[in-house]
C-alpha positions, 0 to 999 in steps of 0.5 A, a space after each residue: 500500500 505505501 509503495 503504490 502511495 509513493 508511486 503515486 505521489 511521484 506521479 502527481 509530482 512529475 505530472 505537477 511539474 508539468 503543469 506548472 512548467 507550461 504556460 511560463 516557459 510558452 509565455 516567455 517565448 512569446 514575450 521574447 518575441 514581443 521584446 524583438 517587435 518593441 525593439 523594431 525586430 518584428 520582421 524576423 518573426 512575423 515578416 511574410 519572408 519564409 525565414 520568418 515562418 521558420 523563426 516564429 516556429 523554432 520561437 515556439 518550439 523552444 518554449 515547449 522545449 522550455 516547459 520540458 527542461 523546467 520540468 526536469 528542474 522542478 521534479 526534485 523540488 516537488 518531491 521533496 514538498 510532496 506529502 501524501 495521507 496515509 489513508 489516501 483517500 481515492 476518488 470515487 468511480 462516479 466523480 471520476 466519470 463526471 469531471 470527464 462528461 464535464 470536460 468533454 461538455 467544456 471542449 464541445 461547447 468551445 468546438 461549438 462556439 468556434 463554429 459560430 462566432 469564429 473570432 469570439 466574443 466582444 473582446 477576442 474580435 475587438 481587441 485580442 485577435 484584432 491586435 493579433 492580425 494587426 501584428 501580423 500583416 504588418 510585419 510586427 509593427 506595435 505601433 500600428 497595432 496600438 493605434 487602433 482605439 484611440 479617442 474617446 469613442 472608441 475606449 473599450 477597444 483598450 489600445 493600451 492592453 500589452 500585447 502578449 496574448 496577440 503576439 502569441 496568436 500572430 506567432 502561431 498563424 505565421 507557424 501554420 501559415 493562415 490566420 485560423 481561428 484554431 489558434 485563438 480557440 487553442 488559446 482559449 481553450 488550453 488555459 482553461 484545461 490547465 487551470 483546471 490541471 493545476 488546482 487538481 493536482 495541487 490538491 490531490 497531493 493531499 486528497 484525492 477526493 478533495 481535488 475532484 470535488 473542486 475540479 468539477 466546481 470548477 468545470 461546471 461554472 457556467 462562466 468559466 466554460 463561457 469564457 472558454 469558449 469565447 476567446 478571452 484573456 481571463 483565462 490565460 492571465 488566470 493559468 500564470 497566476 494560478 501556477 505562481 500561486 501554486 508555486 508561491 505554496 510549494 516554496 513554502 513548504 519547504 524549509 528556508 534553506 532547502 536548495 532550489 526554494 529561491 528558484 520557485 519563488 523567482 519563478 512564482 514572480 516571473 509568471 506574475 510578471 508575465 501575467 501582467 503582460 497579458 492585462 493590467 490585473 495581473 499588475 494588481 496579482 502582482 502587487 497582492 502576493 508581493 504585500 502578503 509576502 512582505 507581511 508573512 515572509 520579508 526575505 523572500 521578497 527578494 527572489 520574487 521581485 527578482 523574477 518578476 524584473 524583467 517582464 516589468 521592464 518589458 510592460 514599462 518599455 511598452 507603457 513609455 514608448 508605445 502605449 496611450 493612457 488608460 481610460 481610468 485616467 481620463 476620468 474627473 476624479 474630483 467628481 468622482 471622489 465627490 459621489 463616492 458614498 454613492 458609487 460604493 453603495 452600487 460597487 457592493 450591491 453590484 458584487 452582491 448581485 452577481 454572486 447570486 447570479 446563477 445564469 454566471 455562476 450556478 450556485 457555485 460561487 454562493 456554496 463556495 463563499 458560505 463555505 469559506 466563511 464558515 471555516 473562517 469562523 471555525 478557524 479551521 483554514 490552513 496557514 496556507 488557506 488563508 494566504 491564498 485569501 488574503 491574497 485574494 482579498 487584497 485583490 478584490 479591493 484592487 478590483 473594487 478601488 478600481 470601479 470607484 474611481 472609474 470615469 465610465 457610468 458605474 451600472 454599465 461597468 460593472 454589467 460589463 467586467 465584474 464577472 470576468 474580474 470574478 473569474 480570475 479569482 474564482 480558481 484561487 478561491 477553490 483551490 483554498 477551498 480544497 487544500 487540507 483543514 488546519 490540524 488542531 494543536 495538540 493540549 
């Protein structure tokens, strides 16, 4: 029994592993791309020269390559933080064939959509993908991809996103050849399946039964299949946090001077910093893990920052050099400041209304929220719990701040982003949720 237990923790530990190496290493060759397109090197990726199909291919290769090497890199280190129950509690046979109905509902439904709506939603045609084309017949040019949205008419075009999420879309058509939707779809798609991965196996290696239970939650929440199937950043912004918050809980299972614990926390910034290349919520994920860090332990602050460097330095270039200003600073914030009772009072019944949702949410997101708060009142949340928590807290004020200060009229902006802005901290808050109760001091 206890050999069959070690064969599976090594399993769930290699395969977590995997899943943790992915979306940073495909993420960095793809902001490696970006690098040269600010620099004005857009031409050796996605020029219409065949040398340039054959450097947007080896691009991409090199971060699958990437992903398999830090995997290598990570085995040992999740070894040694793996720790599994005696009891091992399995999975039963009836949750084991409804995650799969659900995943294969989830990949129907997105098979479906890109049938329809072959560009996606609102966001995917008007921004992500436009961008992505942009980009791509002009030879890389970021520039004229941001110059589309300019003015005030056209704000919710959001000509000021970083383009990470469009450079990896144009590296994927120039590789294949054409503009098919099947790399957006891909994008889309591939993020929630590994979002799902990571939270499972994150969980399993504590129970079993847990990580099913959250998994189908999960996969089961009606805005969470929506947005993958409509093409959205959310998920592939969530899939880089979700493996730096993963990795932010690896770290700390293991002792200060355990080798290689700097490396998860370097690469936990990383990803963050990636995330922030992706949409500008992922500066404010940022911003969150690094203050609840500070506040529970100051030295590894150092590391984190470290690895987040570099895709900052990259957002800064783009924000100085190319970028216009955000629409949330076009506002009057005198006027603003001056309704804020007000606009509080809507920001709350807004975020109340949409927990209850349930044509977005089911009943998930309320049975969650209940069930969090009760094992807030019963002090039975785990250290770690409660970090993915705060972290989660500080972030839903950075959201909430955000609409107070907002220039658009409020009942319109919070219909139009409230529950994509729920959705990314949706994983992190069923990832709490499944992680092992706080064991009791012994009298």
């Amino acid at each position: 029994m206890h050999r069959q237990t070690d064969r599976q923790a090594a399993a769930t530990s290699r395969a977590l592993g995997l899943a943790l190496a992915v979306a940073p290493s495909i993420a960095t060759s793809a902001a490696i791309g970006f690098a040269l397109m600010l620099a004005g090197h857009g031409q050796l990726l996605l020029g219409s020269t065949s040398s340039a199909k054959a450097a947007a291919t080896l691009l991409l290769l090199v971060g699958a390559g990437g992903a398999l090497l830090l995997q290598r890199s990570l085995a040992p280190l999740l070894g040694a933080a793996a720790r599994t129950e005696e009891e091992g509690e399995p999975m039963p046979r009836w949750l084991q064939w409804s995650i799969a109905l659900a995943l294969l509902l989830l990949v129907g439904t997105t098979l479906h959509a890109t049938w329809r709506a072959p560009d996606g939603g609102w966001d995917a045609w008007s921004i992500w993908n436009s961008r992505a084309r942009a980009l791509l017949r002009s030879g890389g040019d970021v520039r004229l991809a941001c110059a589309a949205g300019r003015g005030a008419a056209l704000f919710t075009l959001h000509p000021e996103y970083p383009l990470l999420l469009p450079t990896m879309i144009a590296l994927g058509w120039r590789s294949l050849g054409s503009e098919t939707p099947l790399v957006p779809m891909l994008l889309g798609l591939a993020p929630a399946l590994w979002l799902a991965a990571i939270g499972a196996l994150v969980i399993a290696r504590s129970s079993a039964r847990s990580a099913g239970f959250t998994t189908l939650l999960l996969l089961t929440t009606p805005e969470f299949a929506r947005m993958a199937s409509a093409q959205y950043a959310e998920l592939a912004l969530s899939v880089l946090v979700m493996t730096a918050l993963a990795l932010l809980l690896l770290a700390d299972e293991l002792v200060e001077t355990q080798p290689g614990r700097r490396w998860l926390l370097l690469l936990a910034g990383h990803s963050l910093g990636l995330a922030a290349l992706v949409k500008h919520e992922g500066l404010v994920w940022l911003l969150a893990c690094a203050l609840v860090t500070l506040v529970s332990r100051r030295r590894d602050l150092l590391p984190f920052a470290l690895g987040a460097a570099l895709p900052l330095v990259l957002l800064g270039w783009f924000k100085h050099s190319f970028a216009p200003p955000s629409d949330l600073a076009n506002g009057d914030l005198v006027t603003t400041l001056a309704h804020l009772p007000t606009r509080i009072g809507q920001t709350a019944l807004g975020l109340v209304r949409r927990i209850v949702y349930v044509q977005a949410w089911g009943v998930h997101l309320l049975a969650v929220t209940a069930m969090l708060a009760l094992r807030m009142h019963r002090r039975d949340l785990s250290r770690p719990a409660l970090a993915l928590l705060s972290i989660c807290g500080v972030v839903l004020g950075g959201f909430l701040c955000a609409y107070l200060i907002s220039p658009h009229e409020l009942t319109w902006h919070l219909h139009a982003s409230i529950d994509r802005l729920l959705l990314q901290l949706w994983p992190p808050a069923l990832l709490a949720l499944g992680l092992p109760q706080r064991v009791p001091a012994r009298a």
